[in-house]
C-alpha positions as CSV (number, residue, x, y, z in Angstrom):
1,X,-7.9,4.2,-21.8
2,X,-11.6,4.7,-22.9
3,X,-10.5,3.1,-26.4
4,X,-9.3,-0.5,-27.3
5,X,-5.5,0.8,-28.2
6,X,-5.2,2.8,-25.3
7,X,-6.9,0.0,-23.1
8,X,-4.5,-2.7,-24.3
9,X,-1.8,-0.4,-24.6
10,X,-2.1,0.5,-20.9
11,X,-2.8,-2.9,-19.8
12,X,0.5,-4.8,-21.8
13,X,2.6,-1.5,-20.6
14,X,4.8,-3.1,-17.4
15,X,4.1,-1.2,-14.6
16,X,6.5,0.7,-12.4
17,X,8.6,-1.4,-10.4
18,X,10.6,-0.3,-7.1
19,X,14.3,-0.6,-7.5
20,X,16.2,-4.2,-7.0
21,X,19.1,-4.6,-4.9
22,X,21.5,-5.2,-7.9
23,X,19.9,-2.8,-9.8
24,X,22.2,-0.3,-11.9
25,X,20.6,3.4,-10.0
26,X,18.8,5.2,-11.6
27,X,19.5,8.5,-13.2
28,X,17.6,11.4,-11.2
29,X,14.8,12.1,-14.1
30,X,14.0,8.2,-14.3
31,X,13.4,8.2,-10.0
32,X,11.6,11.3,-10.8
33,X,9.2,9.7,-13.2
34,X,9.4,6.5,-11.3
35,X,7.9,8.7,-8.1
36,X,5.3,10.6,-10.6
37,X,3.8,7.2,-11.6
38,X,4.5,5.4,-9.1
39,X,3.5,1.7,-8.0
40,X,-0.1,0.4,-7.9
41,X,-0.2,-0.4,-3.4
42,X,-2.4,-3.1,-3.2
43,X,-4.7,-2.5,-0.5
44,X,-7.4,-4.5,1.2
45,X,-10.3,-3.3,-1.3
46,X,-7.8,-4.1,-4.4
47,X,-7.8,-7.7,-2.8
48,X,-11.6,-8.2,-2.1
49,X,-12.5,-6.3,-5.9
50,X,-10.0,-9.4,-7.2
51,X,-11.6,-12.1,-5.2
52,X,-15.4,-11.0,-6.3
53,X,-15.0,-10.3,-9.9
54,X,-13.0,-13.6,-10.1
55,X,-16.0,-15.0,-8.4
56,X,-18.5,-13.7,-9.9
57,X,-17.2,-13.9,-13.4
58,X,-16.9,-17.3,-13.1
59,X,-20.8,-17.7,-11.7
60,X,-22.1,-15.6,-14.2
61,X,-20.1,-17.4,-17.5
62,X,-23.5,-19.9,-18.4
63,X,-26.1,-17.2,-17.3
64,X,-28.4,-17.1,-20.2
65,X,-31.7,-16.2,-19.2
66,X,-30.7,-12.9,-16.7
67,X,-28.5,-10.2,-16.0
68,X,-25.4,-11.6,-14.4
69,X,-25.0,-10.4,-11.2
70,X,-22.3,-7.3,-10.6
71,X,-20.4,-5.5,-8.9
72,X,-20.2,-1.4,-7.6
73,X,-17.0,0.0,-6.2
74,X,-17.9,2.8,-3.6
75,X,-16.2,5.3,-1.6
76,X,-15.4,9.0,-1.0
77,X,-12.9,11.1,-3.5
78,X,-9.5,10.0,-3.4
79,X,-10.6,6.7,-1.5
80,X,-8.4,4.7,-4.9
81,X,-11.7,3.0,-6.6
82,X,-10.5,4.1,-10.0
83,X,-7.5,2.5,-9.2
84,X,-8.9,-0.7,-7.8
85,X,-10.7,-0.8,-11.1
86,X,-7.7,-0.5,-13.5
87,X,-5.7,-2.7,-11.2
88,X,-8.4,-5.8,-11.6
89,X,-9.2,-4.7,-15.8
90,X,-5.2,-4.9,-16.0
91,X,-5.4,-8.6,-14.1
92,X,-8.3,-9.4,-16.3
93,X,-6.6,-8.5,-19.2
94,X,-3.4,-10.5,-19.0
95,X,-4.9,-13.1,-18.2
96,X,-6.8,-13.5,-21.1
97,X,-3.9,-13.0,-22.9
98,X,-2.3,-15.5,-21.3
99,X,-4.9,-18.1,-21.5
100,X,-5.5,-17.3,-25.1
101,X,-2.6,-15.7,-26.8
102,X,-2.7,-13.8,-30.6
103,X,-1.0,-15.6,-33.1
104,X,2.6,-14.9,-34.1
105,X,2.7,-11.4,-35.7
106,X,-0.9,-10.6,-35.6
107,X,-3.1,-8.4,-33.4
108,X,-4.9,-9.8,-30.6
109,X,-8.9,-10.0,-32.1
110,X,-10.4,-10.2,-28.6
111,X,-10.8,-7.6,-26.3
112,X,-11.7,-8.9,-23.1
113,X,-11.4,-5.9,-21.1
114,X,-14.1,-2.5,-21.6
115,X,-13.4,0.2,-19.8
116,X,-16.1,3.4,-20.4
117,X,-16.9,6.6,-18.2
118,X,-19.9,7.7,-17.6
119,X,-20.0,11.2,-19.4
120,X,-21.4,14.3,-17.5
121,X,-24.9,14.7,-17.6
122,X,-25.3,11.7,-19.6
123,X,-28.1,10.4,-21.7
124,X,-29.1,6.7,-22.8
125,X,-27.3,8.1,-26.5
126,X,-24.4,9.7,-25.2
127,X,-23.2,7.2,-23.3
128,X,-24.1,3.8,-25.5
129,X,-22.0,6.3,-28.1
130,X,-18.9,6.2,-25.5
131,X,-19.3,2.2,-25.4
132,X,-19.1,2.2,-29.3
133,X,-16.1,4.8,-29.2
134,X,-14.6,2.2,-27.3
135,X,-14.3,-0.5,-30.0
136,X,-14.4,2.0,-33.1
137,X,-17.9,1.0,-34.0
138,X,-18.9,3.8,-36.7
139,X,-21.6,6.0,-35.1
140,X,-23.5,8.7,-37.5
141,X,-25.8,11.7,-36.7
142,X,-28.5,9.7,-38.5
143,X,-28.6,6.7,-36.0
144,X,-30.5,5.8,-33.7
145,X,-30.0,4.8,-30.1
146,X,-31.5,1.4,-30.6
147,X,-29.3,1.1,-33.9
148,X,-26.4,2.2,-31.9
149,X,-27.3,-0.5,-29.1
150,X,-27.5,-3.4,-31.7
151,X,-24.6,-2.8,-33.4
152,X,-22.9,-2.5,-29.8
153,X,-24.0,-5.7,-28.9
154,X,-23.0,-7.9,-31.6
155,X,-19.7,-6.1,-31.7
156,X,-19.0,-6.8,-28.1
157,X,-20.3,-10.0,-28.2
158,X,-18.2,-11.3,-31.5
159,X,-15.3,-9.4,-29.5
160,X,-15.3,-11.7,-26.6
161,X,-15.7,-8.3,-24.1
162,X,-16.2,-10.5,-20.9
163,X,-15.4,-8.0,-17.8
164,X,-16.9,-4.0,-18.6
165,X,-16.0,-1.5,-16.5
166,X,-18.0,1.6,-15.9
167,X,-16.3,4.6,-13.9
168,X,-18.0,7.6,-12.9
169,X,-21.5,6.1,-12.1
170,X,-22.5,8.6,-9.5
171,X,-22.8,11.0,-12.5
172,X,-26.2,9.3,-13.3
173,X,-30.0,10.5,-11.8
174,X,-32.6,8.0,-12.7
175,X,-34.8,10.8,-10.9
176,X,-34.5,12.6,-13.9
177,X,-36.1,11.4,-17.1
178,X,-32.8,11.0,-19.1
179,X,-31.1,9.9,-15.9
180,X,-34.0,7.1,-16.1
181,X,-33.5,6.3,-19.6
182,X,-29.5,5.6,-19.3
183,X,-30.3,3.3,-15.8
184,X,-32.7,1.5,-18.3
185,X,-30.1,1.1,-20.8
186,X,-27.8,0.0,-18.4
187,X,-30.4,-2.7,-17.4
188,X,-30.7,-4.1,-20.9
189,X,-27.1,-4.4,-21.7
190,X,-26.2,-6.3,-18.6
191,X,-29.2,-8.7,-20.3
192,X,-27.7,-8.7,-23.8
193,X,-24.2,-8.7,-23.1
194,X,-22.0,-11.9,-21.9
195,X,-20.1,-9.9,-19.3
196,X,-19.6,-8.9,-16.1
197,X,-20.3,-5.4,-15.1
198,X,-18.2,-3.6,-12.4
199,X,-19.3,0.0,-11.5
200,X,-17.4,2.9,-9.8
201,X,-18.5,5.8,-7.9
202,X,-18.5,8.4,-5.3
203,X,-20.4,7.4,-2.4
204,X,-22.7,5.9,-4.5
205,X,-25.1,4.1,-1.7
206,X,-26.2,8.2,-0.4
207,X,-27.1,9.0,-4.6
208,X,-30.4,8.4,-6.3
209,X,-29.0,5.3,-8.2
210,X,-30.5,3.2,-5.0
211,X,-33.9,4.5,-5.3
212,X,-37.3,3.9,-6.6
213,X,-37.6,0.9,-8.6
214,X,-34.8,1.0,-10.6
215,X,-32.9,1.5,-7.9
216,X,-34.0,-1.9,-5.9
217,X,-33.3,-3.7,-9.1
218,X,-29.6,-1.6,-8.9
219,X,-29.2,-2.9,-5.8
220,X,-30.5,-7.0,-6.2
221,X,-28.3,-7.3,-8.7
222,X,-25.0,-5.4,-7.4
223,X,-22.5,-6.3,-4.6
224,X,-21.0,-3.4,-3.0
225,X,-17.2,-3.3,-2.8
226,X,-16.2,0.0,0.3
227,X,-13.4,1.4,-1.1
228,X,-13.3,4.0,2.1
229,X,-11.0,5.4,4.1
230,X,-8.3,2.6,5.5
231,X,-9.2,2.5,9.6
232,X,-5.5,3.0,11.6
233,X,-6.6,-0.7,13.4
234,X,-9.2,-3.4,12.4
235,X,-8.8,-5.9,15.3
236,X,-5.0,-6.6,16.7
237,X,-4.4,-5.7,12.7
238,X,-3.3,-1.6,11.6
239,X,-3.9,-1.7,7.8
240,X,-3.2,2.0,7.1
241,X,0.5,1.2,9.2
242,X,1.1,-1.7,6.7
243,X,-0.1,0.4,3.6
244,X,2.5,2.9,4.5
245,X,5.3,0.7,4.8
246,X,4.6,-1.2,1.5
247,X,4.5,2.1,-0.2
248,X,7.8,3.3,2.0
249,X,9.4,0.1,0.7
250,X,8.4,1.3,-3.2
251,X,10.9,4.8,-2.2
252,X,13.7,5.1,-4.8
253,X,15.4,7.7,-2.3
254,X,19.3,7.2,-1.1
255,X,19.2,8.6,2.4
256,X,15.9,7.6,3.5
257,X,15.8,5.6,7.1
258,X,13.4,2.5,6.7
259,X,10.9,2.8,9.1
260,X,10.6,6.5,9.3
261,X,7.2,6.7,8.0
262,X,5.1,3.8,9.4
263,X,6.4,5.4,12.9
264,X,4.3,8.5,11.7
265,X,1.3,7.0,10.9
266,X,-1.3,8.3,13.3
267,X,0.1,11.8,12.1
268,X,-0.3,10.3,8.3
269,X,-3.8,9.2,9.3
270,X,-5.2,12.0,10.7
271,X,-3.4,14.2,7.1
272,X,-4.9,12.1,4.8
273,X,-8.3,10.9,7.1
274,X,-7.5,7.4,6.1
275,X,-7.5,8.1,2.0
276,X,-5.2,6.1,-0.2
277,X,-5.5,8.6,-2.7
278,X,-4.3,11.8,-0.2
279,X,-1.5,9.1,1.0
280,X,0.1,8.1,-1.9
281,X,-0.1,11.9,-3.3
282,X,1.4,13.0,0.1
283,X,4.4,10.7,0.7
284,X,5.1,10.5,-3.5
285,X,5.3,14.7,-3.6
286,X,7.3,14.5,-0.8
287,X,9.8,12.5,-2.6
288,X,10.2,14.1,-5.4
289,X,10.8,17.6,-3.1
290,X,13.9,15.2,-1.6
291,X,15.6,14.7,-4.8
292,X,15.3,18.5,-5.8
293,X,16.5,19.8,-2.5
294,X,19.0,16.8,-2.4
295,X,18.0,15.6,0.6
296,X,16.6,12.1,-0.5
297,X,15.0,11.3,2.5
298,X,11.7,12.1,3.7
299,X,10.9,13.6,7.6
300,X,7.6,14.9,9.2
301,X,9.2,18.4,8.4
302,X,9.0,17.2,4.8
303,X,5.5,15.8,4.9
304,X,4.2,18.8,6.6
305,X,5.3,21.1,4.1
306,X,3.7,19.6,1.3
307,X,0.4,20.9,0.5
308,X,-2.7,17.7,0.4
309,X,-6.0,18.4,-1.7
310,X,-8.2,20.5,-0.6
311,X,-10.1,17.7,1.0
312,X,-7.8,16.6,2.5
313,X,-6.3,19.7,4.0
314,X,-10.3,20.7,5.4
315,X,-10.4,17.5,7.3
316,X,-7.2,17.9,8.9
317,X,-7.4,22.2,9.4
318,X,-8.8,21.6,12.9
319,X,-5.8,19.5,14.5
320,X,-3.4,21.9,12.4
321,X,-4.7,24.8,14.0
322,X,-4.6,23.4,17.5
C-alpha cells in the first residue's frame, strides 16, 4: 500500500463482509479466509479520526499562507491506529471517487489518498525518496534532496493528493541531527503541499517528537487522536462490551451461541488490557481453531487456549498465575 496501485487497489478492493441471512454458506476455506481478514470493527477512535479529518480537511482546503493544521493518531502497540488510518484513507478515497469519477475506460488521474511509512532510522532523503516511490516519481543516485522535494511537490500537487498519511512516526528523533532534518522536512511539506497530514505512532506524546522547538511547533499544529486501550465503562456506557459484540456478530461460525462472548468481557478485558488489536487477534484465532476441530463455536476454554502476543500475555501473566 505504500504505492499508488497498491493504495487504490486496496482502497476499491470490497472489504470483508459478515455473512447475510440468505446467503448461500460458505465453503470452509472461504470462512477461513473470511476470519483471517476479517472485518474492519469500527470503534470509538475510528469514529472521532473520521469526524476530525473530515473537519479539518474541510478547514484547511483555502489555507494558503500556512501549514494546515493536522492530525496524530497515538496509542500503545496493538491499540488499532494503523487500522484507524487505512479505515479513514479508504473513506477518503471513495469518496473522491465518488465525487469525481475517471472517465469511461480510463484510469483514475487523481490520487487523492498518500499513504507513506516512516522508514527505520530515517533521514530527510530516505524518506522524501519513500513519498516519490509512492507516485513513481523517478529518483536517481545523482539527485538531490531539494531536487527530490521539488519534483515531489509539483507531482503531488498536479496529482490532487489532498489527505497524506504518515505511519510509523515514532520512528523519528529530532534529537538527533538527521532526526532534526526529517522533522524539518516534514515542516516544509505540510507548507508546500495542499493537503492534510495525519500521523501515526506509538505512544507518540512520551517520544522526543514533542520536544524542543520543533517539537512545540509539532504540537501547535497537530490534534491528538488516543487510539488506547478501550476502558470496560465510560459513564453508564461499556464500549469494550459493545466492541465485542459487533465483532461476535461478524462470526461466520454454525454453532456459536449469540451472546457467549460479550458475557466474557471482563475476562476479554483483563486478556487483551483493553487492546483492539490483542481482541480481534484473540477471538478471530479462536475461530478459525473452531472450524478445524469442528466445533464452530467459541467458549472461554477456547479463548484460553489460544496464545495472545507477548504483550499481551505479560500484562495478563499475573491474574493467570493467581
Amino acid at each position: 500500500m505504500t504505492t499508488w496501485p497498491g493504495w487504490h487497489r486496496f482502497a476499491t478492493t470490497d472489504p470483508p463482509a459478515p455473512p447475510q441471512p440468505g446467503d448461500p454458506p460458505r465453503s470452509l476455506e472461504e470462512r477461513l479466509a473470511y476470519h483471517s481478514a476479517f472485518v474492519t470493527i469500527r470503534t470509538p477512535a475510528i469514529s472521532q479520526l473520521a469526524t476530525q479529518v473530515r473537519t479539518l480537511m474541510i478547514l484547511g482546503r483555502h489555507q494558503q499562507t500556512t501549514a494546515r493544521p493536522s492530525l496524530i493518531v497515538t496509542g500503545p502497540a496493538a491499540a488499532g491506529k494503523t487500522t484507524a488510518l487505512l479505515n479513514v484513507g479508504r473513506a477518503c478515497h471513495l469518496a473522491h471517487m465518488r465525487k469525481d469519477p475517471a472517465p469511461p475506460g480510463s484510469a483514475h488521474a487523481a490520487a487523492p489518498v498518500a499513504y507513506v511509512l516512516v522508514p527505520p532510522g530515517a533521514t530527510a532523503k530516505t524518506l522524501i525518496t519513500e513519498f516519490a516511490r509512492y507516485l513513481g516519481i523517478p529518483v536517481t543516485t545523482r539527485m538531490t534532496q531539494t531536487q527530490i522535494t521539488d519534483a515531489v511537490c509539483h507531482t503531488y500537487t498536479a496529482a490532487g493528493v489532498q489527505l497524506v498519511l504518515i505511519d510509523e512516526i515514532h520512528r523519528l528523533n529530532p534529537r538527533t541531527t538527521t532526526g532534526a532534518q526529517t522533522a524539518d522536512l516534514l515542516k516544509d511539506l505540510t507548507e508546500r503541499l495542499p493537503a492534510t497530514f495525519v500521523y501515526a505512532g506509538i505512544n507518540v506524546t512520551d517520544t522526543p517528537l514533542f520536544s524542543g522547538t520543533r517539537g512545540a511547533q509539532l504540537a501547535g499544529r497537530a490534534t491528538l487522536v488516543d487510539c488506547g486501550p478501550l476502558p470496560a465503562r465510560h459513564g453508564k456506557r461499556e464500549p469494550f462490551r459493545e466492541v465485542i459484540t459487533d465483532i461476535e456478530n461478524a462470526l461466520d461460525l454454525h454453532q456459536h451461541q449469540p451472546g457467549t462472548l460479550p458475557r466474557h468481557a471482563p475476562y476479554l478485558h483483563q486478556r487483551t488490557a483493553g487492546r483492539i488489536g490483542s481482541l480481534t487477534r484473540l477471538i478471530r484465532q479462536a475461530a478459525i481453531t473452531a472450524i478445524h476441530d469442528g466445533t464452530e463455536r467459541i467458549t472461554k476454554t477456547t479463548l484460553d487456549a489460544v496464545p495472545l502476543d507477548h504483550l499481551a500475555e505479560q500484562h495478563n501473566r499475573p491474574t493467570r498465575s493467581r
